[in-house]
FIRO-900873 format. One record per residue (C-alpha): residue in one letter; x, y, z. Coordinates in Angstrom, 1 decimal. Example, Ala and Ser with C-alpha at 12.3 -4.5 7.8 and 13.67 -1.06 7.14 Angstrom:
 pami     xx     yy     zz
    A   12.3   -4.5    7.8
    S   13.7   -1.1    7.1
% end
This chain:
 pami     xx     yy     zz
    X  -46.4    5.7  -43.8
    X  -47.3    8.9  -42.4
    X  -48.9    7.5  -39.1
    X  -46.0    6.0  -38.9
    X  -44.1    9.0  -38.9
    X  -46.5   10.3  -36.7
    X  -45.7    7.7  -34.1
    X  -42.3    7.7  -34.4
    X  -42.5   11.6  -33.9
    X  -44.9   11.4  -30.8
    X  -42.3    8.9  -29.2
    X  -39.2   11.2  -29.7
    X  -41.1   13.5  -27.9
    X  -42.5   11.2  -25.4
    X  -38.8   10.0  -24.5
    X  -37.4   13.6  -24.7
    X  -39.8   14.8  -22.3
    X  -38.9   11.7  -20.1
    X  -35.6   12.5  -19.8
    X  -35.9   15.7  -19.2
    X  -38.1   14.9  -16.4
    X  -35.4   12.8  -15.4
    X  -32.9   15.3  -15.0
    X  -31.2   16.2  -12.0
    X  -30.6   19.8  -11.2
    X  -27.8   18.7   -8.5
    X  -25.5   16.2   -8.9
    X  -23.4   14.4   -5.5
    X  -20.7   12.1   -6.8
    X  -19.4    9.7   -4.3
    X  -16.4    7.2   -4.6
    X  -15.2    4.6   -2.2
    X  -12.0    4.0   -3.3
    X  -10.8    0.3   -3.2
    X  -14.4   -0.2   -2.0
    X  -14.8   -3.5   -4.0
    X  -17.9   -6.0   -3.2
    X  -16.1   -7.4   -0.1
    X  -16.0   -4.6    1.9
    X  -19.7   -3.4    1.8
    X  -20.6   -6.9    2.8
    X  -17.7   -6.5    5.8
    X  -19.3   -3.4    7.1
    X  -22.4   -5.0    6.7
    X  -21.2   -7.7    9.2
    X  -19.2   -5.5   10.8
    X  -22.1   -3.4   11.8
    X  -24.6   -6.3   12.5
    X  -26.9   -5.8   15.6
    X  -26.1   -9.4   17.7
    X  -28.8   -8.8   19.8
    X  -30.8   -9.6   16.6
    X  -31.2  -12.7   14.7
    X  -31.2  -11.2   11.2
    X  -28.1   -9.4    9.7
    X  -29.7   -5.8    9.2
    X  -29.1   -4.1    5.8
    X  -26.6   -1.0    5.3
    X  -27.2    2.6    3.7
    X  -25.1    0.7    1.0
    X  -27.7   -2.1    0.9
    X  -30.5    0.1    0.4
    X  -29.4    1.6   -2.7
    X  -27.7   -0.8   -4.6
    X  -28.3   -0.5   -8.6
    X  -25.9   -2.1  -10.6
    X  -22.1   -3.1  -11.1
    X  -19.0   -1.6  -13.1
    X  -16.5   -3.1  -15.1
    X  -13.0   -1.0  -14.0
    X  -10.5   -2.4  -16.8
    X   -8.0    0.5  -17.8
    X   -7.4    1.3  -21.3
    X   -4.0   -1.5  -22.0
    X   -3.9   -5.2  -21.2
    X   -3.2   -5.3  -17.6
    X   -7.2   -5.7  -16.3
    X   -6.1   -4.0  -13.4
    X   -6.6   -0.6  -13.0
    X   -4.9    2.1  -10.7
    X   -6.8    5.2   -8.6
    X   -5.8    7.8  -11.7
    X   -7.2    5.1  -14.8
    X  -10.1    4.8  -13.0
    X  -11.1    8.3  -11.8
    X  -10.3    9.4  -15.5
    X  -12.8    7.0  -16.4
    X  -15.4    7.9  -14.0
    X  -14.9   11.7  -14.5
    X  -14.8   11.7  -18.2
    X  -16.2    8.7  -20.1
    X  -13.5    7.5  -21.5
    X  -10.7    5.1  -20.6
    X   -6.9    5.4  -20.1
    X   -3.4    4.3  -18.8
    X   -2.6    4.0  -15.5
    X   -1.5    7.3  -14.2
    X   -3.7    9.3  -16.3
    X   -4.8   12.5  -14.5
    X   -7.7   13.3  -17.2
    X   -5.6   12.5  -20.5
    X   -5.9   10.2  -22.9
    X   -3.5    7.4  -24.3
    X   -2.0   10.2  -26.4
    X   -1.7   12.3  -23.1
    X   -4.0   15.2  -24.7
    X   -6.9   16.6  -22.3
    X   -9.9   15.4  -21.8
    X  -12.6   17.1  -20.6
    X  -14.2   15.9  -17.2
    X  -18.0   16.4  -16.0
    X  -16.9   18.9  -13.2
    X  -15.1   21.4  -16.3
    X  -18.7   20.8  -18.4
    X  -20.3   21.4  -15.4
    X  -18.2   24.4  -13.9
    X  -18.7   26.1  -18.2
    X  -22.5   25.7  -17.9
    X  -22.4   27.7  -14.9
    X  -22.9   25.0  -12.0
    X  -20.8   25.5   -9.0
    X  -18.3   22.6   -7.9
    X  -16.2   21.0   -5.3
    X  -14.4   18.3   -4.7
    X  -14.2   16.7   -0.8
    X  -11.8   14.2    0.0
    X   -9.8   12.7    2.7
    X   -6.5   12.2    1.0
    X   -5.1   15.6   -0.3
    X   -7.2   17.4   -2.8
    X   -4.7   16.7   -5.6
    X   -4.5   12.8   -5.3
    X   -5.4   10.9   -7.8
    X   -9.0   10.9   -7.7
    X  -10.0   14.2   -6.9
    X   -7.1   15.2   -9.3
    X   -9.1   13.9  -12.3
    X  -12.3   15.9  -11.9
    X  -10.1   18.8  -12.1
    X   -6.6   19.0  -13.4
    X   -5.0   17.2  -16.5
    X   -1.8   15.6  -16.2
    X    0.7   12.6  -17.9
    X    1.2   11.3  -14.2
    X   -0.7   10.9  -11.0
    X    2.8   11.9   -9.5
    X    3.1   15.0  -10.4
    X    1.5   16.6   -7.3
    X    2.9   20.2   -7.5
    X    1.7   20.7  -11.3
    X   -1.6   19.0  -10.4
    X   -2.4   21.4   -7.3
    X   -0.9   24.3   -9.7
    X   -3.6   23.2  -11.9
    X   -6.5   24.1   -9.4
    X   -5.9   27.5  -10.0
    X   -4.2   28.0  -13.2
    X   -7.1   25.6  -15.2
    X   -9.5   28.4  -16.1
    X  -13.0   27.6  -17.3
    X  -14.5   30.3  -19.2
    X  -11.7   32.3  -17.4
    X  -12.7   31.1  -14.3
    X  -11.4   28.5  -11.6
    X  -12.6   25.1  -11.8
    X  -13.7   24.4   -8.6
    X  -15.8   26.6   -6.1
    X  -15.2   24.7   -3.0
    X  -12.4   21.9   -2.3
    X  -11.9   20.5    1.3
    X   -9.1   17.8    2.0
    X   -5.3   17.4    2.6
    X   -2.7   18.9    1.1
    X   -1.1   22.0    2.4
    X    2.6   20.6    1.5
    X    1.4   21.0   -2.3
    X   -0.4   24.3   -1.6
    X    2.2   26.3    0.3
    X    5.7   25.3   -0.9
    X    9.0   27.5   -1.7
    X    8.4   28.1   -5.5
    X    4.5   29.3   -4.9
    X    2.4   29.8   -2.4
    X   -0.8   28.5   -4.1
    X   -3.3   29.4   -0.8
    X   -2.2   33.2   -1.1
    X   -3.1   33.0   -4.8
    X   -6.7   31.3   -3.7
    X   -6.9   33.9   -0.8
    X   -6.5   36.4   -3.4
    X   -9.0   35.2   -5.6
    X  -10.9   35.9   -3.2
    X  -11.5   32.1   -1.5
    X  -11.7   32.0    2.5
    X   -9.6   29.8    3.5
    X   -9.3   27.3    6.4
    X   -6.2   24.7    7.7
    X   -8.6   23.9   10.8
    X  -11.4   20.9   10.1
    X  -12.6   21.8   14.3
    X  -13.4   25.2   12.7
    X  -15.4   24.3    9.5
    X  -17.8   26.5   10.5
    X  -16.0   29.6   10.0
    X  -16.5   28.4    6.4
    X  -19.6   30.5    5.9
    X  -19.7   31.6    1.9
    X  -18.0   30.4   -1.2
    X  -15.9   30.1   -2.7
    X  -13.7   28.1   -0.1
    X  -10.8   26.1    0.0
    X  -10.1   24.0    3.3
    X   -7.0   22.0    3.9
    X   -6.7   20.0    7.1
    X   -3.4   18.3    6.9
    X    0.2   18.6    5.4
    X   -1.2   15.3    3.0
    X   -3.7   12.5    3.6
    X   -6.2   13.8    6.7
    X   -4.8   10.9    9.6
    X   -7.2    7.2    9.6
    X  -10.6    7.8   10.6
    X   -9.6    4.9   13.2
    X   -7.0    7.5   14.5
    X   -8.4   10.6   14.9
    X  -11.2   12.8   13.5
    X  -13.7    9.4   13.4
    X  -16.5   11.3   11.3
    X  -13.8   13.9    9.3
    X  -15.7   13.1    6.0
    X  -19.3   12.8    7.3
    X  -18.6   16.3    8.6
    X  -17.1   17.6    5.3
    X  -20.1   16.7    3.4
    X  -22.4   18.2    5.5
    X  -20.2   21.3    5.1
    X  -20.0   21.2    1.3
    X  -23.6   20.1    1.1
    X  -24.6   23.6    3.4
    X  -22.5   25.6    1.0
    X  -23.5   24.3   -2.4
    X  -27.4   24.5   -1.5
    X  -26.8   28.7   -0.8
    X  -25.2   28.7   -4.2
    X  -27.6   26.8   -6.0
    X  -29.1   28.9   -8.7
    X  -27.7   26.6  -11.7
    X  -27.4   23.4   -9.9
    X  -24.2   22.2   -8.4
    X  -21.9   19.3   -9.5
    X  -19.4   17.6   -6.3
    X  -17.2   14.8   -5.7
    X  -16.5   13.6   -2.6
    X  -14.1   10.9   -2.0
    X  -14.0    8.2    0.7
    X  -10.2    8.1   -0.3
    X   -8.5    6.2    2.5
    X  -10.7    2.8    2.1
    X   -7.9    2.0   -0.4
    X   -5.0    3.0    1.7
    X   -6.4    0.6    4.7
    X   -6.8   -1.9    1.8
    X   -3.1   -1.1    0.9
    X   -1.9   -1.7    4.7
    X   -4.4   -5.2    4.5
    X   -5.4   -3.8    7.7
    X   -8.9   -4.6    8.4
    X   -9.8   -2.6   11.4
    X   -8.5    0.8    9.8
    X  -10.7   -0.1    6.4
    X  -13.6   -0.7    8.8
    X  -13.6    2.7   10.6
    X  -12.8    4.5    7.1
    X  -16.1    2.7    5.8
    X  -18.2    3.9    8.9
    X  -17.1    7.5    7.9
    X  -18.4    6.9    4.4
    X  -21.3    5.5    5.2
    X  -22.5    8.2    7.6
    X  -21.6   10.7    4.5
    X  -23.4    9.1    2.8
    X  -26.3    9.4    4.7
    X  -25.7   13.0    5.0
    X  -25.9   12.9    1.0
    X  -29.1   10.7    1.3
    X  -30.9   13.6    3.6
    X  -29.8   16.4    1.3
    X  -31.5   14.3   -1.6
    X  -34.5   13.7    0.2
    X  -35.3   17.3    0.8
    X  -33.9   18.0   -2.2
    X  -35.8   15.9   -5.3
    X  -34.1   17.3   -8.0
    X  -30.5   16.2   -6.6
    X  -28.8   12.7   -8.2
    X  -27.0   10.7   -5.9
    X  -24.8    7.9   -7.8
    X  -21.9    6.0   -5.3
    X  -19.1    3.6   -6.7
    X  -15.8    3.0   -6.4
    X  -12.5    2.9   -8.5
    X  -11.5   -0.6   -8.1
    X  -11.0   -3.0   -5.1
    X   -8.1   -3.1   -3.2
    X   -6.1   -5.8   -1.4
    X   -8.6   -8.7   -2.6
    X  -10.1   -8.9    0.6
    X  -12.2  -11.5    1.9
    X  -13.8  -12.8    4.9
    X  -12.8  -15.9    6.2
    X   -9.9  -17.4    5.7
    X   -7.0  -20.3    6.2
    X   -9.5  -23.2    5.6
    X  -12.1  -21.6    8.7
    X  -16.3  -20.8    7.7
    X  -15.9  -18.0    9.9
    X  -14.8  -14.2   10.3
    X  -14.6  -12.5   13.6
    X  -16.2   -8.9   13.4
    X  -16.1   -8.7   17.6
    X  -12.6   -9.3   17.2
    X  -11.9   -6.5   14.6
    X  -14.2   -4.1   17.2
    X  -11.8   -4.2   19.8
    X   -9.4   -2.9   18.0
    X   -9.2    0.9   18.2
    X   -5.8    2.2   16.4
    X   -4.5    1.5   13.0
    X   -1.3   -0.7   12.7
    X    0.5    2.4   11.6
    X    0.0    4.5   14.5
    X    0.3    1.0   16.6
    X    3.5    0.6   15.2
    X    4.6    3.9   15.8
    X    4.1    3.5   19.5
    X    5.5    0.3   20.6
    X    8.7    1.9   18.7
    X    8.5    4.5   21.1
    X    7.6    2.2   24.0
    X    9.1   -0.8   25.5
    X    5.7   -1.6   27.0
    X    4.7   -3.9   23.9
    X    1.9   -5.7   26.2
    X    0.3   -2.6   27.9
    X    0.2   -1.5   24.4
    X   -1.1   -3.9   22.2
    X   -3.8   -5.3   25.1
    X   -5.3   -1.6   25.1
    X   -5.3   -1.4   21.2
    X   -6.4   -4.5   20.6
    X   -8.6   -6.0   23.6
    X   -6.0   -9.4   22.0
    X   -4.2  -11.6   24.9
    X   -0.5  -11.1   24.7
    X    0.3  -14.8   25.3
    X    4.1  -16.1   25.0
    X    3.5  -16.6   20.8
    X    2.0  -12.9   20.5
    X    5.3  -11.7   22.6
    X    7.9  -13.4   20.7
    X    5.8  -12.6   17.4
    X    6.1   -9.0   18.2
    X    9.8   -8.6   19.6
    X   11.2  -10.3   16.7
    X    9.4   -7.9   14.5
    X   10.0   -4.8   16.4
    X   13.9   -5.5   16.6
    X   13.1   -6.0   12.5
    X   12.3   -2.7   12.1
    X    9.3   -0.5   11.4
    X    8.0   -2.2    8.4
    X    8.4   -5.8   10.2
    X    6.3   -4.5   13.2
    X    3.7   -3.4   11.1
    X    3.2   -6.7    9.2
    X    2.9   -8.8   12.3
    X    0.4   -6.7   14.0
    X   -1.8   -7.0   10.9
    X   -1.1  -10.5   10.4
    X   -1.7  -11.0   14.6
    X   -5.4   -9.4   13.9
    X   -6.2  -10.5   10.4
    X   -5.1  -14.2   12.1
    X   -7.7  -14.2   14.7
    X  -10.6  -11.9   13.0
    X  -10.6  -14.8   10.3
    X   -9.7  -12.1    7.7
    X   -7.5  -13.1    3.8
    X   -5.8  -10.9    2.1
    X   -4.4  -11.8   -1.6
    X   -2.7   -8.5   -2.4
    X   -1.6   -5.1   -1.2
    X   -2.5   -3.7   -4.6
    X   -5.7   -3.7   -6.8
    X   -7.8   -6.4   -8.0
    X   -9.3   -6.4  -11.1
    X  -13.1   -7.4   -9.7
    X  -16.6   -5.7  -10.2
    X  -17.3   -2.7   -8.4
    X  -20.7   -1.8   -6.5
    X  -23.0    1.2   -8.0
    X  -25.5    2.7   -6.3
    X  -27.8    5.6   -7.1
    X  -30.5    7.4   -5.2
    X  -33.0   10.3   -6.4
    X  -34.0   12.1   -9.8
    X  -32.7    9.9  -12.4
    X  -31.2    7.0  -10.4
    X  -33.1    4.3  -12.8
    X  -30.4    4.9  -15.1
    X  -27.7    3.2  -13.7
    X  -29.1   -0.2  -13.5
    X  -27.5   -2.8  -14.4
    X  -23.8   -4.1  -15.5
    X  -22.1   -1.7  -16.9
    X  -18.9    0.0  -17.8
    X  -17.3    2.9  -15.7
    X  -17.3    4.9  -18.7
    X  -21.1    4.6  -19.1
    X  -21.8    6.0  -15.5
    X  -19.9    9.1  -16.5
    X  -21.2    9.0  -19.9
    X  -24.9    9.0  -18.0
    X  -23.9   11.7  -15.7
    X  -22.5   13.8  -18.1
    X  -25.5   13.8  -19.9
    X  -27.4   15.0  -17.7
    X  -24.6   17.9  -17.0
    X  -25.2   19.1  -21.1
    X  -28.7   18.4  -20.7
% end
C-alpha cells in the first residue's frame, strides 16, 4: 500500500513538473473568422506554385493539430461571431449575441481579464473595429453583440484590479470611439495611451500602452487597399508586447474580414483576406521561434458561407481565374455605379471577357440597383472560377486548430471550443 502511495505521489509530481515545463510564458491567440476547412484548403490551391507538379503545403498546413466543435449553447448548431468568441475567450458556451455572458446574461470572466489580473499585458488586433464581436469578447461583457457604443465604453470603463483591460488594441472603430455623448480616445489619451488614426504611421507607436484606430469601422478589404494591414499590425503588437514582457503577455489578433468576404460569397476578397492572415501568422511563427516560451494556438469561430470548391456538376475550381481578379465586388460595384464604362471596368478588375451574356448580365443588374450589381458580379466570377456557395451566413462544420511552440501538444485532437480556452486558460492561472 505504501509503495503504492509512493508511486502515485512520484507521478503527481512527475506530471506537475510536466506541465509546468509546458507552460508558456506568452501567449498569441489567433482567429480566422469564418475560416472553416474549405478555405485553408482554397488558399492552399490558391497559392499553389504551377510551375511545380506537387501542390506545396501552407503556414496553415504545417501546424495543423486538431479540430473544434463550434455549437452555441441552444439548439440551433449554428453558431454566430459573439457565441463563439465567448466560447473561445472563456470556456464556456452561450447564446448567440453573447459578448462574454452567460445564458443568464451575468459576466463571465475571459482569459485576457485572468490574464490582465495576474499582471500580463494585453491587446487585442483586428481588422474589423476593436469592439466587433470577437475582439469584443476578450474584453467587454454585454447582452448583445450590437450594442457597439456600451461595448467600446467598456474598454475603458472595465477595470481589472483598477486598471484597464487591455494595454494595446489596434483596429477600426473611431465612429464608436469619438461620438457626441463621449469622446472615448480623449479618455484613453488621458490615461495616458498614445494614440494613432494613421496605420502608414504605426511606427510612431513606440511605447505602451497604445490604442490605434485606422478607420471609422471595419479597416477596407485587404483586396482593396492596405494588402498586408494585419501582417503589419502583428508585427507592431508583437514589437510592443516583447519590450513589456516582464510577466508574459496575452493577445488576440483577429483575421476578422475572412467572414465578411464569406458573407459577400465573394471568393477573390476571402482569398486576399487569407493571404493577410497567413503572412501574420508567419510573423507570429518568427516571434515564437526566437521566443520558446511563447504559445501559438490559431482557430476560427465557425465557417461562413459553406464554401466549396467546385461546383454545378464540374471536378474542377479555377484558382488562375480568381487571381485575376484584383477588387472586391463591393468596391467593383461601387464603380460601375459611378461609371458608364461597365467593360473598361470589369476587363481591368477581372482579366474576364465582357462577351454579349456578361454585358446584358451586368446592365440588367446595374439598372437593378446596388445590391443586384453586386450579386451578378460574384455570381459572373464564382461561375467561371468553379466556386459553390450554400449560404451567406454560418455553417455549423468543424473548424481547423492549430498550435505551434511551448505547450502546443495540448491541443491535439477533436475537441470542443471550450476546451481550447479551458487549456489556455490554464496555462494563464498556472
Amino acid at each position: 500500500m505504501k509503495r503504492s502511495l509512493s508511486v502515485l505521489a512520484a507521478s503527481i509530481v512527475l506530471s506537475t513538473n510536466a506541465f509546468a515545463e509546458s507552460t508558456p510564458k506568452n501567449i498569441i491567440y489567433m482567429i480566422g473568422d469564418g475560416m472553416g476547412p474549405t478555405y485553408t484548403t482554397a488558399y492552399r490551391y490558391y497559392m499553389d506554385d504551377k510551375q511545380t507538379k506537387e501542390v506545396e503545403p501552407t503556414i496553415f498546413d504545417s501546424m495543423l493539430v486538431g479540430m473544434a466543435h463550434t455549437y452555441p449553447d441552444d439548439d440551433t448548431v449554428v453558431t454566430d461571431s459573439a457565441a463563439g468568441a465567448t466560447a473561445l475567450s472563456t470556456g464556456k458556451k452561450s447564446y448567440n449575441g453573447a459578448i462574454a455572458v452567460n445564458t443568464e446574461k451575468k459576466p463571465l470572466k475571459t482569459m485576457l481579464e485572468l490574464a490582465k489580473h495576474k499582471g500580463m499585458t494585453t491587446a487585442l488586433v483586428a481588422t474589423s473595429q476593436i469592439n466587433h464581436a470577437t475582439p469584443a469578447s476578450f474584453a467587454a461583457h454585454n447582452e448583445s453583440r450590437r450594442n457597439y457604443d456600451e461595448i467600446a465604453n467598456d474598454y475603458i470603463d472595465n477595470k481589472i484590479a483598477g486598471k484597464l483591460p487591455v494595454d494595446l488594441m489596434l483596429g477600426g472603430g473611431t465612429q464608436y470611439f469619438v461620438r457626441e455623448d463621449r469622446n472615448l480616445v480623449a479618455e484613453f489619451q488621458a490615461a495616458g495611451y498614445t494614440y494613432s488614426d494613421d496605420i502608414n504611421h504605426l511606427d510612431k507607436i513606440q511605447a505602451l500602452p497604445a490604442l490605434g484606430l485606422f478607420a471609422p469601422v471595419g479597416l477596407p478589404f485587404a483586396i482593396d487597399q492596405y494588402p498586408d494591414r494585419l501582417e503589419k499590425m502583428t508585427d507592431k503588437a508583437l514589437s510592443l508586447l516583447n519590450n513589456n514582457n516582464k510577466q508574459g503577455f496575452f493577445v488576440m489578433i483577429e483575421g476578422s474580414q475572412i467572414d465578411w468576404c464569406g458573407h459577400a460569397n465573394d471568393i477573390a476578397c476571402a482569398m486576399h483576406e487569407m493571404h493577410d492572415f497567413a503572412n501574420a501568422i508567419k510573423v507570429a511563427k518568427r516571434y515564437v521561434d526566437s521566443n520558446p516560451d511563447t504559445l501559438l494556438v490559431i482557430t476560427a469561430d465557425h465557417s461562413t458561407g459553406g464554401l466549396t470548391l467546385g461546383a454545378n456538376g464540374q471536378y474542377r475550381w479555377e484558382r488562375d481565374i480568381i487571381k485575376g481578379v484584383t477588387a472586391s465586388a463591393q468596391e467593383l460595384t461601387k464603380q460601375m455605379l459611378a461609371d458608364d464604362n461597365i467593360e473598361a471596368l470589369w476587363t481591368t478588375a477581372t482579366k474576364l471577357p465582357f462577351d454579349n451574356q456578361t454585358k446584358l448580365q451586368l446592365e440588367q443588374a446595374k439598372s437593378q440597383g446596388e445590391k443586384q450589381l453586386a450579386q451578378a458580379i460574384k455570381s459572373i466570377i464564382s461561375q467561371a472560377s468553379f466556386t459553390g456557395w450554400t449560404t451567406s451566413g454560418h455553417t455549423a462544420i468543424d473548424v481547423q486548430v492549430f498550435a505551434y511552440g511551448k505547450g502546443a501538444n495540448q491541443f491535439i485532437g477533436s475537441q470542443n471550443n471550450t476546451q481550447i480556452a479551458d487549456k489556455l486558460i490554464s496555462f494563464i492561472e498556472k
